[in-house]
FILUM-520748 format. One record per residue: x, y, z of N, C-alpha, C in turn; residue in one letter. Coordinates in steps of 0.05 Angstrom, whole numbers, padded with zeros to 5 digits. Each point is the difference from the previous one (the first is absolute). Example, Ala and Ser with C-alpha at 12.3 -4.5 7.8 and 13.67 -1.06 7.14 Angstrom:
2
    n.xx    n.yy    n.zz   ca.xx   ca.yy   ca.zz    c.xx    c.yy    c.zz  r
   00264  -00114   00156  -00018   00024   00000   00018   00024   00000  a
  -00007   00021  -00014   00016   00024   00001  -00015   00022   00014  s
This chain:
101
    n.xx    n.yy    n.zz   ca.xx   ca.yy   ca.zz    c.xx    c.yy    c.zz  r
   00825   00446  -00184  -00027  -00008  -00009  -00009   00018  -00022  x
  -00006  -00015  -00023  -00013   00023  -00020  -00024   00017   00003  x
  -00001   00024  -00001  -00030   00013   00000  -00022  -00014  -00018  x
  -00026   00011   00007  -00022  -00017  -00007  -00006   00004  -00038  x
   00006   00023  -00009   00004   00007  -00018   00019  -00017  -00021  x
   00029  -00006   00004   00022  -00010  -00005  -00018  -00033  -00008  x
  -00015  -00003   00025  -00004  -00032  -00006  -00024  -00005  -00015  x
  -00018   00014   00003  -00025   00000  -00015   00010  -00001  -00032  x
   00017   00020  -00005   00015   00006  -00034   00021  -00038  -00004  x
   00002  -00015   00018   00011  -00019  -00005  -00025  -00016  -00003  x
  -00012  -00005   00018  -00031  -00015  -00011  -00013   00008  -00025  x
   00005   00017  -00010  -00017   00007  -00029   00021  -00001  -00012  x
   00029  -00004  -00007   00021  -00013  -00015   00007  -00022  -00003  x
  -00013  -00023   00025   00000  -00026  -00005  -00031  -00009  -00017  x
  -00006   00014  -00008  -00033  -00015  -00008  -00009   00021  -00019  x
  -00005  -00014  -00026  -00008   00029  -00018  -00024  -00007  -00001  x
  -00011  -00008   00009  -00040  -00005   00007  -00011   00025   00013  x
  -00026   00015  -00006  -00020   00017   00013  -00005  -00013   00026  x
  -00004  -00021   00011  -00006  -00010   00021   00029   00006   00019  x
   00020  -00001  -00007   00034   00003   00019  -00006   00029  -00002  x
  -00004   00023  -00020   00006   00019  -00004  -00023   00017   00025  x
  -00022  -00007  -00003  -00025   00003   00023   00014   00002   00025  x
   00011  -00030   00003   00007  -00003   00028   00020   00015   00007  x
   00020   00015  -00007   00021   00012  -00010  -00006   00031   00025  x
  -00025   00007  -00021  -00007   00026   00007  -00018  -00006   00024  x
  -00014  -00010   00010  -00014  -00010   00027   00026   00000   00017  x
   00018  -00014  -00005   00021  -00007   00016   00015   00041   00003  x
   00001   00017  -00013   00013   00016   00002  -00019   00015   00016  x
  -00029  -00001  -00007  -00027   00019   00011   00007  -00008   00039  x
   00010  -00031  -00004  -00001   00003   00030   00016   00014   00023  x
   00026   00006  -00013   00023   00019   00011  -00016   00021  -00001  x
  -00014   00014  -00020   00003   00026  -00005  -00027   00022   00013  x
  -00023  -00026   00008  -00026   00006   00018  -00010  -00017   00011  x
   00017  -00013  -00003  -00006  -00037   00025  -00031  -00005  -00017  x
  -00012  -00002  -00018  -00023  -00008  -00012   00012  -00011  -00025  x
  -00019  -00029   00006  -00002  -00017  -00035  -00017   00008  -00017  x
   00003  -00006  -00026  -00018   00014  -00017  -00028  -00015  -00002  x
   00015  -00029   00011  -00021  -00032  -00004  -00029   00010   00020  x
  -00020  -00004  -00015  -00035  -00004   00010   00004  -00010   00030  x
   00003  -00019   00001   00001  -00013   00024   00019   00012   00022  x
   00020   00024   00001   00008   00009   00015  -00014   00024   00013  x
  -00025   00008   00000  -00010   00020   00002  -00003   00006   00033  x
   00005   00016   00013   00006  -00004   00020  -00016   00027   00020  x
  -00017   00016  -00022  -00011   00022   00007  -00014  -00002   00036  x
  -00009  -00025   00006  -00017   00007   00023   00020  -00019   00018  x
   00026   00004  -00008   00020  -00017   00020   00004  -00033  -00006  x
   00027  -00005  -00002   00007  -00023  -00004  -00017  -00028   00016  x
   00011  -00025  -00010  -00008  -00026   00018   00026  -00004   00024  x
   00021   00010  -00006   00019   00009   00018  -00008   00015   00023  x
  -00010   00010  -00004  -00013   00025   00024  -00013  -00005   00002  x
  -00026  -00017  -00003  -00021  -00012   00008   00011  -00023   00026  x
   00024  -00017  -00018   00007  -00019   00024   00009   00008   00021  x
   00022   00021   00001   00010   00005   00021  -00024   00016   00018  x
  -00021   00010  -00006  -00025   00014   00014  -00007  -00028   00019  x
  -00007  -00015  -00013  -00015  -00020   00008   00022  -00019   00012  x
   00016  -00002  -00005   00016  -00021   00022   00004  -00024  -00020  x
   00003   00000  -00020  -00003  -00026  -00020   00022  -00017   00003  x
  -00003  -00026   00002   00026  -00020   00000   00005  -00008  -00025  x
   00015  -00011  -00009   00006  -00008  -00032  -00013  -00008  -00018  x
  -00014  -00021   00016  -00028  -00021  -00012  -00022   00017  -00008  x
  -00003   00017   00012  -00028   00017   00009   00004   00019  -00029  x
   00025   00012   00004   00011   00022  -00016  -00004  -00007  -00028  x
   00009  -00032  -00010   00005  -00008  -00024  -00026  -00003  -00007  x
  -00018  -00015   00011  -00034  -00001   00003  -00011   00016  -00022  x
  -00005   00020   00020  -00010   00022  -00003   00016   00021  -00023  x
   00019  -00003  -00006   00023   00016  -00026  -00014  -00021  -00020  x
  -00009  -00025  -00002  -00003  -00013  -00029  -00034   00005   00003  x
  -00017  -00001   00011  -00022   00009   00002  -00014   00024  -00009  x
   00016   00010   00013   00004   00043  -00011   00013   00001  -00042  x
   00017  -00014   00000   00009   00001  -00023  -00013  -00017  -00021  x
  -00018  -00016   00003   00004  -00017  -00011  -00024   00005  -00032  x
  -00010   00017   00003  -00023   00017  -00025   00015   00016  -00013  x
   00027   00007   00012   00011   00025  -00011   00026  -00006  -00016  x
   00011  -00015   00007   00023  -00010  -00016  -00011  -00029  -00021  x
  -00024  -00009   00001  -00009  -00008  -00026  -00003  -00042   00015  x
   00016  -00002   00018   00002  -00034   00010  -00014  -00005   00018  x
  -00028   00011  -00008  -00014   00002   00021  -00001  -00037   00011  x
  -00002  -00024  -00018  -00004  -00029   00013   00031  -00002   00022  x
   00019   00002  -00024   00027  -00006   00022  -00001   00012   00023  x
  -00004   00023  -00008   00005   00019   00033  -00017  -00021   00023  x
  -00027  -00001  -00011  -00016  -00015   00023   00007  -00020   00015  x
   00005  -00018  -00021   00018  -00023  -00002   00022  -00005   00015  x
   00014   00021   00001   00030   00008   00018  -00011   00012   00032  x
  -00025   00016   00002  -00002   00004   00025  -00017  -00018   00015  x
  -00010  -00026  -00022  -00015  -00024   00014   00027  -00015   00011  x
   00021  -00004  -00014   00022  -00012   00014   00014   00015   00018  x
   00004   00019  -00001   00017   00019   00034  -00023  -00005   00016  x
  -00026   00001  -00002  -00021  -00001   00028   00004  -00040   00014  x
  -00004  -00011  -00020   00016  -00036  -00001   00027   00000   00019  x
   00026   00026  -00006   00019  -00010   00011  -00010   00021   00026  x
  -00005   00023   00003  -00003   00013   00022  -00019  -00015   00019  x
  -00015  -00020  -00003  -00019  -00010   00021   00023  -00025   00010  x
   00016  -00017  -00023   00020  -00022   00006   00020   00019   00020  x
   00017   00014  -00004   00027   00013   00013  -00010   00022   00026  x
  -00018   00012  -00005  -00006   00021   00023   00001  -00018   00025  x
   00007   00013   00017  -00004  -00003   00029  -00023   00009   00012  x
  -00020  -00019   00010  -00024   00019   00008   00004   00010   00022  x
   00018  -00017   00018   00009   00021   00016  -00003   00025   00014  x
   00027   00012  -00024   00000   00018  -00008  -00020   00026   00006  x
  -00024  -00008  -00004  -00023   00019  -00010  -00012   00001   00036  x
   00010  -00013   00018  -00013  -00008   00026   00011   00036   00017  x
């Protein structure tokens, strides 16, 4: 398997764009201090990862709440909404209420 380094230097050799070259170095930042350089990764008061597993989150719940949280910060703020009006659509169709008994 190639080191993270090795492959990052192939991603910025397939693409002579600032946008490949960006990703390049994000992609190397993550081997080297597990942090992205990207706004929206900010993770200072603890991930949405660690939030779910605190709270017990099921997938539906998880994805919810990840496009909700994100959705001012990475710029799509309508899509995002949009996307977690349809997972709450399929999570009320597929859940087992069950389940929750």
């Amino acid at each position: 398997m190639k080191d993270f380094r090795t492959k990052a230097k192939e991603i910025e050799n397939m693409y002579n764009d600032l946008e490949a070259k960006e990703r390049a170095k994000n992609y190397m930042s993550l081997k080297d201090g597990y942090k992205a350089k990207d706004a929206h990764y900010n993770n200072e008061n603890g991930s949405l990862y660690l939030f779910a597993q605190q709270h017990e989150l099921n997938a539906y719940e998880f994805d919810i709440i990840k496009r909700v949280v994100r959705c001012r910060k990475k710029g799509y703020f309508h899509e995002d909404l949009a996307k977690s009006i349809r997972v709450i659509e399929l999570y009320l169709k597929e859940y087992n209420i069950d389940d929750l008994k």
